[in-house]
C-alpha distance (Angstrom), angle and dihedral (degrees) to the residues before:
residue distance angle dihedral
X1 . . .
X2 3.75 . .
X3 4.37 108.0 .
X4 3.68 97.3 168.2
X5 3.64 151.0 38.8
X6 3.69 130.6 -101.3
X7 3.97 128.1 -118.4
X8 4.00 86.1 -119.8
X9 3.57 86.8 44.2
X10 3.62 97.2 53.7
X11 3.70 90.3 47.4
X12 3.01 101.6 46.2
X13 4.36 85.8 61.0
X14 3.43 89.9 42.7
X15 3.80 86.2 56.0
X16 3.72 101.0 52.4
X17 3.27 96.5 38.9
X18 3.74 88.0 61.3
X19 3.64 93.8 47.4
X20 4.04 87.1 57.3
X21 3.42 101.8 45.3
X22 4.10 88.6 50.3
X23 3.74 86.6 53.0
X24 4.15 91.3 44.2
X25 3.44 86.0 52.1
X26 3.74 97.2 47.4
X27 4.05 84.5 50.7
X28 3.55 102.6 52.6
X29 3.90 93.6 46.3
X30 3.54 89.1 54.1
X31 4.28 101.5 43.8
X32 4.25 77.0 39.0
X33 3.91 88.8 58.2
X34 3.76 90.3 36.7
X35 3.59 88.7 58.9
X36 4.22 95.1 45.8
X37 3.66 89.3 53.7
X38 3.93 100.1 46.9
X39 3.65 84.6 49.7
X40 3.79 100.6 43.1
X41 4.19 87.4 42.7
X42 3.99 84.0 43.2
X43 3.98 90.8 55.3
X44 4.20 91.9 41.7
X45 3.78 78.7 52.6
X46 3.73 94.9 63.0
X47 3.91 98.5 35.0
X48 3.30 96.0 38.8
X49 4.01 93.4 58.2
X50 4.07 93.6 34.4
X51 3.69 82.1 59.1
X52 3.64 98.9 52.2
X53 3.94 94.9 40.4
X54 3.70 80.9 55.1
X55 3.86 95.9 53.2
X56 3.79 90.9 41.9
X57 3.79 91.1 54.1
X58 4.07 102.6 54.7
X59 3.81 87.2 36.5
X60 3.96 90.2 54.9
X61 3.98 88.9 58.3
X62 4.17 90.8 51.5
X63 4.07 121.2 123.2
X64 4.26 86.4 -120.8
X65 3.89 93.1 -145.5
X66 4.48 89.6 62.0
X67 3.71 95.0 54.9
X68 3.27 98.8 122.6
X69 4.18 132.1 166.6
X70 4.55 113.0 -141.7
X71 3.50 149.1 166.0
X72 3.17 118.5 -104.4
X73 3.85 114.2 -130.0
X74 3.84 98.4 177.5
X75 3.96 125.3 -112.4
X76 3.96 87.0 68.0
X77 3.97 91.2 -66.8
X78 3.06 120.3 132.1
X79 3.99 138.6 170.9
X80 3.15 140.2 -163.2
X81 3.31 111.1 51.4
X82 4.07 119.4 -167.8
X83 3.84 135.6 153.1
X84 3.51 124.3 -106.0
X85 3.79 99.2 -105.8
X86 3.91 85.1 50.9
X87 3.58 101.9 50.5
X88 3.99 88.2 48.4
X89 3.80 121.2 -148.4
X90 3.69 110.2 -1.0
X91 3.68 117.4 -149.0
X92 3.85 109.5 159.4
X93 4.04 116.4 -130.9
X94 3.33 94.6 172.1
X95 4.07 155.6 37.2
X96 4.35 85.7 -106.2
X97 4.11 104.6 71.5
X98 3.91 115.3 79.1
X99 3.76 120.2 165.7
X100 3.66 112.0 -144.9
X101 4.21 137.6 176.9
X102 3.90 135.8 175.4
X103 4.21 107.0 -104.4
X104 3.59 114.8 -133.3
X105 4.12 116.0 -124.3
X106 3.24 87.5 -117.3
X107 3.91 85.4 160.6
X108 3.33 91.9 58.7
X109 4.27 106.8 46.9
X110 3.81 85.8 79.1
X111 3.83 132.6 39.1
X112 3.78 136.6 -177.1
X113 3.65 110.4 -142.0
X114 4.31 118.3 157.6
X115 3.96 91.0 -3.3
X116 3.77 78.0 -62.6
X117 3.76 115.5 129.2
X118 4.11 111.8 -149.4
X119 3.58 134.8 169.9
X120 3.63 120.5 -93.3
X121 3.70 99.3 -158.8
X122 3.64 126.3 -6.5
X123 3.41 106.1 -138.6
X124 4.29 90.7 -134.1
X125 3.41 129.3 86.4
X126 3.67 122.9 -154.1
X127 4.33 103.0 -118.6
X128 3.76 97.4 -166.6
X129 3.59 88.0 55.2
X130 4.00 101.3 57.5
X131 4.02 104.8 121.0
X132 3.96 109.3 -159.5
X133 3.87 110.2 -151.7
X134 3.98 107.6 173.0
X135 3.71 104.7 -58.8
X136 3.62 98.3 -21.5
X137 3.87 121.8 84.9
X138 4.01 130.0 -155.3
X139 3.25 116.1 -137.3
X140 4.15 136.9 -175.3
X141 3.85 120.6 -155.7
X142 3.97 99.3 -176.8
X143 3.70 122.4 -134.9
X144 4.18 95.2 22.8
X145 3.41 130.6 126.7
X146 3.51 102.3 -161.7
X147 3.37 95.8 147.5
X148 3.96 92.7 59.3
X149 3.43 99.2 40.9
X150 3.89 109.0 37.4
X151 3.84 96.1 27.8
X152 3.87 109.4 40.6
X153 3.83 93.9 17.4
X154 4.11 99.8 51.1
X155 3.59 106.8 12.1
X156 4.04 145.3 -57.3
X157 3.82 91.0 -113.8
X158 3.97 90.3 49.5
X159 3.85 106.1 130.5
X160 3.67 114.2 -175.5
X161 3.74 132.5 -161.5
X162 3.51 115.2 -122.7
X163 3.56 124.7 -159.8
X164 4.05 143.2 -175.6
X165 3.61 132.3 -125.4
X166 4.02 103.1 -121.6
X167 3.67 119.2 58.3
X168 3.70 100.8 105.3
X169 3.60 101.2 152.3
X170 4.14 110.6 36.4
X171 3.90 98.5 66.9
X172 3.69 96.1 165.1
X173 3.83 86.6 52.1
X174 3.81 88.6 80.1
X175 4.07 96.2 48.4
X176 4.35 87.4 58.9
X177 4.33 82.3 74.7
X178 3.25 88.3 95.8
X179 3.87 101.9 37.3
X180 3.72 103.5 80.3
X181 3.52 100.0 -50.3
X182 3.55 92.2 -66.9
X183 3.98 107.4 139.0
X184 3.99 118.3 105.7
X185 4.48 86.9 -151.4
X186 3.59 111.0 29.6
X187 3.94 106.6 62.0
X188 4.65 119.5 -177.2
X189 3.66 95.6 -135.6
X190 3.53 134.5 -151.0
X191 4.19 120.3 -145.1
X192 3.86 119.2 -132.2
X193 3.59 92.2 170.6
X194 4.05 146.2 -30.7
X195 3.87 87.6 -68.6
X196 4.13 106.9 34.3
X197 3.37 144.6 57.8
X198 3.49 136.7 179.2
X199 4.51 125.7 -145.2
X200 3.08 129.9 -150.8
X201 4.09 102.1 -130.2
X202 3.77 106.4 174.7
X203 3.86 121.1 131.9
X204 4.14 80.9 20.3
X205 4.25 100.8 96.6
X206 3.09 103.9 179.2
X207 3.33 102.6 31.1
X208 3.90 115.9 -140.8
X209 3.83 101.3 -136.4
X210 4.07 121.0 171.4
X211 3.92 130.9 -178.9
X212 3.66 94.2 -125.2
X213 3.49 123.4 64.1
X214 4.40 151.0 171.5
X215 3.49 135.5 -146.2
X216 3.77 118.4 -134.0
X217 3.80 122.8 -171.1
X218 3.78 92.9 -159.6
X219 3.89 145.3 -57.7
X220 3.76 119.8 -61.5
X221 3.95 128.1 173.1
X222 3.70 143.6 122.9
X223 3.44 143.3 -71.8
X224 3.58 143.4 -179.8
X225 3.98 106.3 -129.7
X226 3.85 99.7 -179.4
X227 3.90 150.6 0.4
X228 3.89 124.2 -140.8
X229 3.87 103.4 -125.3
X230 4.04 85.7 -144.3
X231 3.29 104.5 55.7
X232 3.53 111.1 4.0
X233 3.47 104.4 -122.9
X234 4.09 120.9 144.8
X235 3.95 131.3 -138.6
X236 4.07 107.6 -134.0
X237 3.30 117.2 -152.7
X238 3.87 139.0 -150.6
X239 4.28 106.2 -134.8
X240 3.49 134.1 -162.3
X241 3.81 121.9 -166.3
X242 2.68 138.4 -125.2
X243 3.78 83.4 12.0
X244 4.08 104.3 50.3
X245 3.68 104.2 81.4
X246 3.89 122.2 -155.9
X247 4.06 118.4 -46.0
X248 4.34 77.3 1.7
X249 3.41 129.6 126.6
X250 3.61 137.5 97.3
X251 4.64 116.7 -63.5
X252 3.29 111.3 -115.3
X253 3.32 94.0 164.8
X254 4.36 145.4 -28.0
X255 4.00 100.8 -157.4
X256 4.01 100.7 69.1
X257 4.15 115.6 142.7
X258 3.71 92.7 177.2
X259 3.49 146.8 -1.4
X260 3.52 127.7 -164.6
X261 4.02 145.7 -155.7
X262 3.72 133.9 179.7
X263 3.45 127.9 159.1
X264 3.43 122.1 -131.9
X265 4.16 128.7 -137.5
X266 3.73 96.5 -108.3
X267 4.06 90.8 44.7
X268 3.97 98.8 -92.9
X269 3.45 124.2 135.5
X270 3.81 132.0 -113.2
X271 3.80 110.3 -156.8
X272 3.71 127.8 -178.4
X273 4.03 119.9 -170.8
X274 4.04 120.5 -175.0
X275 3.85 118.9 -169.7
X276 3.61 126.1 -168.8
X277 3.61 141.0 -158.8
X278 4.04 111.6 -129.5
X279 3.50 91.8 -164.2
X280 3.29 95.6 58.6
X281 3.69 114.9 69.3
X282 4.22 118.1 -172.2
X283 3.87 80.4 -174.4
X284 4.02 113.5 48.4
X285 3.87 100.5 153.0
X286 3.79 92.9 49.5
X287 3.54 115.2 113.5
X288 3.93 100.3 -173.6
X289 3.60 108.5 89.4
X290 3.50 94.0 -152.2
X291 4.00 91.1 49.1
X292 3.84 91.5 55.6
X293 3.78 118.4 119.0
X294 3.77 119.0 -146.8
X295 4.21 125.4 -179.4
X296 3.66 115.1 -88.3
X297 3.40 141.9 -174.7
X298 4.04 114.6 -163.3
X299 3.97 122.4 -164.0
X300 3.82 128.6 -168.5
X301 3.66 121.3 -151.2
X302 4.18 131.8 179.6
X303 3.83 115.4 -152.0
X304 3.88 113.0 -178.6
């Protein structure tokens, strides 16, 4: 009767119990790497499309006619200035292109007050009303209550931009509004009460004046504020100006491969957003920083 194994025997265990455990191994590396990925594609998912709702929903609130493509020259200057459709396809390659637009006060064109809805600000302006008194002008915008809502609503010191329906060519024209009162569409104005205004027009002969109008609280946009040297990637930022000083803003996010803007033929805007995963390299054994591959997740979004 046989009571122990052979040599052969033994090796012959030994042997195929290597071979499994090799291919074991090889298994649970790849379901473990499976499982990375669908969670690292999974969380580019979410960001990646909470980032683009986010673009689509301050864009949606723009004046159309102000959005405008620059280089950024640091201390909030920039130059420049050119639409969308004239600039072309905008893919940023560096930390210099910011894409900017005056946001309408949309909060503030209509008011509850009493259960009673009223209009904020009209949009109209009354032209045979305009009073000229040196370099200021009077004018009436009927059916406003600017002095209700803008003034004892969001502040005494509140200085809105207004701006008039008909410059379709001179972009940069708007961007002077803050450069010694030197733009011809985009006026600062000053409240007299819920129904007039007075502008500033000096350095503006002749004075570009239009019966329809908007309301802009200021310029926001984005910018890119940095690159990681390693892999690349840029931090976009959300800007305010004149309040987001230089490299300032508010993150919305440091892993961007690409963003993209097109214009479209009825003035909407096409905008692609790529996210990647820095942790996850496609591309290990690459030595070229600029040849490494990360995971991404792209998103396209139209915003009329």
């Amino acid at each position: 009767m046989k009571k122990a194994f052979t040599l052969i025997e033994l090796v012959i265990v030994i042997t195929i119990l290597a071979i499994l455990s090799s291919i074991g191994t090889d298994i649970f590396d790849r379901v473990y790497m499976n499982y990375v990925q669908t969670r690292s594609l999974q969380k580019l998912e979410l960001e990646t499309g909470i980032l683009i709702e986010q673009i689509a929903k301050r864009l949606e609130n723009r004046i159309k006619p102000t959005l405008a493509v620059s280089t950024y020259n640091g201390s909030n200057k920039n130059t420049g200035h050119k639409t969308l459709a004239d600039a072309g396809n905008i893919d940023w390659k560096d930390n210099k292109t910011e894409i900017t637009w005056f946001n309408q006060m949309y909060e503030t064109q209509r008011y509850n007050e009493t259960n009673n809805r009223n209009i904020g600000w009209s949009g109209f302006i009354n032209l045979e009303s305009i009073k000229a008194n040196g370099d200021t002008l009077t004018i009436t915008t009927p059916g406003s209550h600017l002095q209700t809502v803008l003034k004892e609503k969001y502040g005494k010191n509140n200085t809105p931009v207004l701006i008039f329906k008909g410059n379709d060519t001179d972009i940069a024209d708007y961007y002077k509004v803050y450069d010694n009162y030197s733009s011809k569409y985009a006026h600062k104005i000053n409240i007299i009460s819920d129904e007039t205004f007075t502008i500033d027009v000096r350095g503006k002969k002749p004075v570009k004046i239009y019966e329809q109008y908007w309301l802009a609280a200021y310029i926001i946009g984005f910018r890119f504020v940095a690159t990681d040297p390693t892999t690349k990637l840029k931090t976009l930022n959300y800007i305010e100006f004149p309040f987001s000083s230089e490299g300032g803003g508010t993150l919305m996010s440091k892993n961007v491969s690409s963003l993209n803007f097109k214009s479209t033929a009825d003035n909407g805007v096409i905008v692609k957003l790529c996210l990647a995963d820095p942790n996850f390299n496609l591309t290990p054994d690459e030595k070229d920083t600029n040849k490494k591959r990360y995971l991404e997740v792209c998103k396209t979004k139209v915003v009329l």
